[in-house]
KOLTOR-327955 format. One record per residue (C-alpha): residue in three letters; x, y, z; residue number from 0. Coordinates in steps of 0.05 Angstrom, whole numbers, always signed. Example, Ala and Ser with C-alpha at 12.3 -4.5 7.8 and 13.67 -1.06 7.14 Angstrom:
<recs>
ala:+246:-90:+156:0
ser:+273:-21:+143:1
</recs>
This chain:
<recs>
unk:-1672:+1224:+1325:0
unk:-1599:+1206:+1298:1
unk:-1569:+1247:+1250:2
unk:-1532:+1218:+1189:3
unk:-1464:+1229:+1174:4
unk:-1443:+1271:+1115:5
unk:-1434:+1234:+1051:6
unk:-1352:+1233:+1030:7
unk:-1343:+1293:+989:8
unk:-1334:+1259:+912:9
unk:-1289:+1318:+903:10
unk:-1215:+1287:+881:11
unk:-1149:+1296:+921:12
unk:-1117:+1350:+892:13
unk:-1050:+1318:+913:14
unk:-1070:+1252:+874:15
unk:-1092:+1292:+806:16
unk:-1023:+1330:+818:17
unk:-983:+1258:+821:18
unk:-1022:+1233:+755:19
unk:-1008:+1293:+719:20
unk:-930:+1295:+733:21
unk:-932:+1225:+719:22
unk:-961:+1235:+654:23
unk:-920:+1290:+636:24
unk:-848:+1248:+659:25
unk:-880:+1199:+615:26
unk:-886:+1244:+552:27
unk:-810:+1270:+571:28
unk:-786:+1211:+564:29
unk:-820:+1190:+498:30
unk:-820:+1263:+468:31
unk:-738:+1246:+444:32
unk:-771:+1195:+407:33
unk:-818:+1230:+368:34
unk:-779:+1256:+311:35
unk:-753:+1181:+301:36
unk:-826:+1151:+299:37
unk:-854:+1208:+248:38
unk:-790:+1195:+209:39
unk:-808:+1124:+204:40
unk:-877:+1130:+195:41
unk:-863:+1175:+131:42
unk:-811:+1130:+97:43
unk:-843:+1064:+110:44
unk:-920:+1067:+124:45
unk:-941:+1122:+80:46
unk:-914:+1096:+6:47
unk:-939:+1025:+34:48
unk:-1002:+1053:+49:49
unk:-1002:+1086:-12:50
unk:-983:+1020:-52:51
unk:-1036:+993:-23:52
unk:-1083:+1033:-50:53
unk:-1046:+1043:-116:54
unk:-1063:+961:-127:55
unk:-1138:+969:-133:56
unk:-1122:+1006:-186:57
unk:-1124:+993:-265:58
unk:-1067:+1043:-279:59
unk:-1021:+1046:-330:60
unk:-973:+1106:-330:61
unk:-972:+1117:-404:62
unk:-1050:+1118:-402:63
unk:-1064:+1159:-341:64
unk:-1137:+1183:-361:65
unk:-1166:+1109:-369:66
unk:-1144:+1099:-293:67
unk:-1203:+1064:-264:68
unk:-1219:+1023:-195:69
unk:-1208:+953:-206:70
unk:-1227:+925:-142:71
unk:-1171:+857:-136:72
unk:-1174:+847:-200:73
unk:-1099:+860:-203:74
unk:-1083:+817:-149:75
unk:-1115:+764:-190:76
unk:-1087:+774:-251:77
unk:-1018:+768:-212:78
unk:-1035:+705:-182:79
unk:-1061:+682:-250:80
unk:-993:+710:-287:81
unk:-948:+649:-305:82
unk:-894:+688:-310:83
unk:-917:+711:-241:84
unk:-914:+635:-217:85
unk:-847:+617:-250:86
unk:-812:+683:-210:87
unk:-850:+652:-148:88
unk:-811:+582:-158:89
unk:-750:+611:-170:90
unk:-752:+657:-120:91
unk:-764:+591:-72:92
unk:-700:+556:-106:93
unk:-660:+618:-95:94
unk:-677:+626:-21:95
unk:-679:+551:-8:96
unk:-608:+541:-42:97
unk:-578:+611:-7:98
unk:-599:+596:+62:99
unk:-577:+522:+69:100
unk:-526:+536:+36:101
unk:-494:+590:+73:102
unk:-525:+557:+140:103
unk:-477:+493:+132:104
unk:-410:+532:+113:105
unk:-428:+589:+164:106
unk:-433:+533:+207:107
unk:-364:+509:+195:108
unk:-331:+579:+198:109
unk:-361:+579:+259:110
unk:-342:+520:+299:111
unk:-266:+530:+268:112
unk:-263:+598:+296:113
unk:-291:+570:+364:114
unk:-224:+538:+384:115
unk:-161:+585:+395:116
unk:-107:+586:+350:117
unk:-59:+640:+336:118
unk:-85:+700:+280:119
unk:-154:+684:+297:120
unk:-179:+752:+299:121
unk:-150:+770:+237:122
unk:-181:+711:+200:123
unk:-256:+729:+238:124
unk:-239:+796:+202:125
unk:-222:+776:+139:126
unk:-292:+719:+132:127
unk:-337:+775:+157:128
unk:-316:+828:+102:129
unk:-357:+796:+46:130
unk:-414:+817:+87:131
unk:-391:+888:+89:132
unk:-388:+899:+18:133
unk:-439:+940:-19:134
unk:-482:+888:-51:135
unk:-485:+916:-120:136
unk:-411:+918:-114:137
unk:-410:+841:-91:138
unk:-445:+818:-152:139
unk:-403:+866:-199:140
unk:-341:+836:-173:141
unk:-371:+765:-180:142
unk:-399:+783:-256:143
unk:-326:+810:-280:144
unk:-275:+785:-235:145
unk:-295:+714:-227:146
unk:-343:+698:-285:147
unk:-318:+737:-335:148
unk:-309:+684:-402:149
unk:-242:+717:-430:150
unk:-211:+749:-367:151
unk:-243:+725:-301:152
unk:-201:+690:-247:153
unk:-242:+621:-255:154
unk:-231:+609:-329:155
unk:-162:+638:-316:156
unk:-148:+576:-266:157
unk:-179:+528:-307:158
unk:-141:+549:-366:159
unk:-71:+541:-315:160
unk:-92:+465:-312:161
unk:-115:+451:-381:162
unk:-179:+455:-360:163
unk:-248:+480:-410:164
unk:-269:+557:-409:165
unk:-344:+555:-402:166
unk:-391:+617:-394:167
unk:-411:+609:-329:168
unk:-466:+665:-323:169
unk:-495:+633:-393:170
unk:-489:+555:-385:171
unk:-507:+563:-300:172
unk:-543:+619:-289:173
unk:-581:+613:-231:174
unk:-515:+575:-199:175
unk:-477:+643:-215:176
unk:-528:+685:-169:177
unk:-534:+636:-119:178
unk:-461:+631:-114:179
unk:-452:+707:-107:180
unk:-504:+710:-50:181
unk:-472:+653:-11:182
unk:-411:+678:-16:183
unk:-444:+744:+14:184
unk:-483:+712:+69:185
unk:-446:+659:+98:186
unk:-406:+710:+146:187
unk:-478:+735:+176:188
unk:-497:+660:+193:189
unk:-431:+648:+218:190
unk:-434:+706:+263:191
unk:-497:+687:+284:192
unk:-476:+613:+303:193
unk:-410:+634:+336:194
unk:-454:+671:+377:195
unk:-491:+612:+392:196
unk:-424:+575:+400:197
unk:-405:+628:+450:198
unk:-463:+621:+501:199
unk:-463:+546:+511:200
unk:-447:+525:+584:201
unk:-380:+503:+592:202
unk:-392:+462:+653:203
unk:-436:+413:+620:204
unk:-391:+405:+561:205
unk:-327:+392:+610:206
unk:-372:+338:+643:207
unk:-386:+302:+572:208
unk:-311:+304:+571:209
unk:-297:+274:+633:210
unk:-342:+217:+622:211
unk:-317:+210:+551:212
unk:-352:+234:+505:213
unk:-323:+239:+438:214
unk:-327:+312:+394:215
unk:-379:+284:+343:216
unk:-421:+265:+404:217
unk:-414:+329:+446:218
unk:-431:+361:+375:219
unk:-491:+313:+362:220
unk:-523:+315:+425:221
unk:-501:+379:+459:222
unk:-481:+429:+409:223
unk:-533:+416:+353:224
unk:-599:+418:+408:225
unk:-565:+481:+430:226
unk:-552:+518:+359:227
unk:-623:+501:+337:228
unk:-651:+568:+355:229
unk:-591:+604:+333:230
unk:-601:+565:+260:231
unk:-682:+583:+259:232
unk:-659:+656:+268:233
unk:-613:+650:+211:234
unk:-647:+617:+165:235
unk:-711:+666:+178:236
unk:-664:+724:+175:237
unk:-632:+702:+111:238
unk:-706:+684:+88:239
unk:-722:+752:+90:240
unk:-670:+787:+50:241
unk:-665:+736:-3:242
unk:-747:+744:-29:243
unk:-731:+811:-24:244
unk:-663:+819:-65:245
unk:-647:+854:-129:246
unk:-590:+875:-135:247
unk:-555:+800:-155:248
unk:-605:+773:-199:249
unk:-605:+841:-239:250
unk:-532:+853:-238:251
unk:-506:+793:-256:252
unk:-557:+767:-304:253
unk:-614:+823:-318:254
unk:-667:+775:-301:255
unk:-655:+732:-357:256
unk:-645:+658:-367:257
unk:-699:+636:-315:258
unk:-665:+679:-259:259
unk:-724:+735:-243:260
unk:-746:+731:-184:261
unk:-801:+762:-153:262
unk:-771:+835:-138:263
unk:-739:+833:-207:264
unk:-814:+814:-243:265
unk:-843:+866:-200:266
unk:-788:+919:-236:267
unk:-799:+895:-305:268
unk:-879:+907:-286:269
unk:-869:+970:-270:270
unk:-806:+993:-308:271
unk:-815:+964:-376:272
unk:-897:+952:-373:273
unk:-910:+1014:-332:274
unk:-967:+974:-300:275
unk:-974:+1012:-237:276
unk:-1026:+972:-217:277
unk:-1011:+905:-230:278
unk:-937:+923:-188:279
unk:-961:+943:-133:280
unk:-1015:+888:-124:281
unk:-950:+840:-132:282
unk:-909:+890:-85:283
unk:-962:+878:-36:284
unk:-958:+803:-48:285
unk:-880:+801:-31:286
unk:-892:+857:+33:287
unk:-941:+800:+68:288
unk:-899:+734:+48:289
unk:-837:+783:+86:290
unk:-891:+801:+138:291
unk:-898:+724:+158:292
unk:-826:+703:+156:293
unk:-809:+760:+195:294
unk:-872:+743:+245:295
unk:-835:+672:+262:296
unk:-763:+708:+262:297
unk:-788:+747:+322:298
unk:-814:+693:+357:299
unk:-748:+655:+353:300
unk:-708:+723:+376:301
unk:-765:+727:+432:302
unk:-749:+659:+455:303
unk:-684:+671:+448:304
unk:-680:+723:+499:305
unk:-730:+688:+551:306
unk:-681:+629:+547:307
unk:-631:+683:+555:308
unk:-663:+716:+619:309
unk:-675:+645:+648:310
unk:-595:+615:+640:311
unk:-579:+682:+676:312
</recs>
């Protein structure tokens, strides 16, 4: 008769347990500095979304607050149905649209003129990136009563050096007069941005287009521009972003009036002046998940961005 070894114990190595727990625990450690940031985060950003969210099923007016009901989307399609709703939606799109291209061509040129060395050129990158510094309201103060003023702003004052009319520019071009103020604000992000691009080209293969003579127009045609096309994506989705989203020019400068309100500024007046809780948060929500999907393609391009980054190197 044989006998039959034992079955393995199904007890667990201590030793192993030991290593997963310790590993566990480093693993906590490191994320426990964390913590406070995430919580932080969580409470500023998720929770008044969340509660937005939930605010837009809602038929809620704040100076009525005991015939708040459940609406269901309702709200969402009385926003969509909203005219004035749809004409904020357009010119929000001809805000962005003119903004972004705009800014992308002359951050462009900023760029590729601070590319080459000449003498005072850190004091000139210094001097094109401080509109970006400036406190936005600010900006479109300084634009409203420096520059645009009728009676005392420095662009009737020039035009009245040459002889020239004295035209209300925030009256007779309004949308012009914000667009203009937000250019003049965001073309030294997109030239940072591009110089950046302009930076990390490889100098070998440009020295070789030069050696078998290749003119500047061609090395920018056919090397430069390929190369930049990521950085300009990133830009313009970047740019995309903050423009839906911005306030303070539109009601600075012109108060939302004269076919300048935009989506951020109708959602104000909806909640501000109509005190249609509801009905702004359903189009708060609206503006959140057009951000949501521009920002969705602006981290793919900063994704591929680094993985052609990690492959150069």
């Amino acid at each position: 008769m044989t006998a039959t070894a034992p079955a393995p114990s199904a007890v667990p190595d201590s030793r192993t347990s030991g290593g997963r727990r310790s590993g566990r625990l480093r693993g906590w450690a490191t994320r426990a500095p964390l913590l406070p940031a995430l919580i932080f985060m969580i409470a500023v950003t998720q929770l008044p979304f969340v509660a937005t969210l939930v605010i837009s099923f809602f038929d809620w007016n704040s100076l009525y607050p005991d015939a708040r009901r459940f609406a269901g989307f309702e709200n969402y399609g009385e926003v969509l149905g909203d005219p004035a709703l749809r004409r904020s939606v357009w010119t929000t799109i001809l805000l962005t649209v003119a903004v972004v291209l705009t800014s992308l061509v002359l951050g462009l040129l900023l760029a590729l003129l601070l590319d080459r060395r000449f003498r005072g050129r850190g004091i000139v990158r210094t001097l094109l990136i401080a509109p970006f510094l400036v406190v936005p309201v600010a900006a479109a103060l300084l634009w409203k009563h420096v520059l645009y003023n009728p009676e005392y702003g420095l662009l009737n004052g020039l035009l009245h050096y040459v002889g020239g009319p004295q035209p209300d520019w925030i009256s007779g071009t309004p949308l012009p007069a914000v667009q203009a103020a937000l250019v003049w604000q965001w073309t030294p992000f997109m030239m940072l941005i591009l110089l950046a691009g302009l930076q990390s080209r490889d100098q070998e293969q440009l020295e070789a287009a030069r050696v078998d003579g290749a003119s500047d127009w061609q090395i920018f045609r056919h090397l430069t521009l390929p190369h930049l096309r990521r950085y300009l994506e990133l830009g313009a989705l970047l740019g995309s972003i903050y423009i839906v989203q911005n306030f303070d020019a539109v009601f600075t400068i012109t108060s939302g009036g004269l076919g300048t309100a935009n989506l951020p500024y109708t959602v104000y007046q909806t909640f501000y002046q109509a005190h249609e809780n509801g009905l702004a948060s359903a189009a708060g929500v609206l503006v959140v998940i057009g951000s949501i999907i521009i920002a969705t393609f602006a981290l793919r391009v900063v994704s591929s961005l680094f993985r052609e980054e990690v492959s150069r190197a």
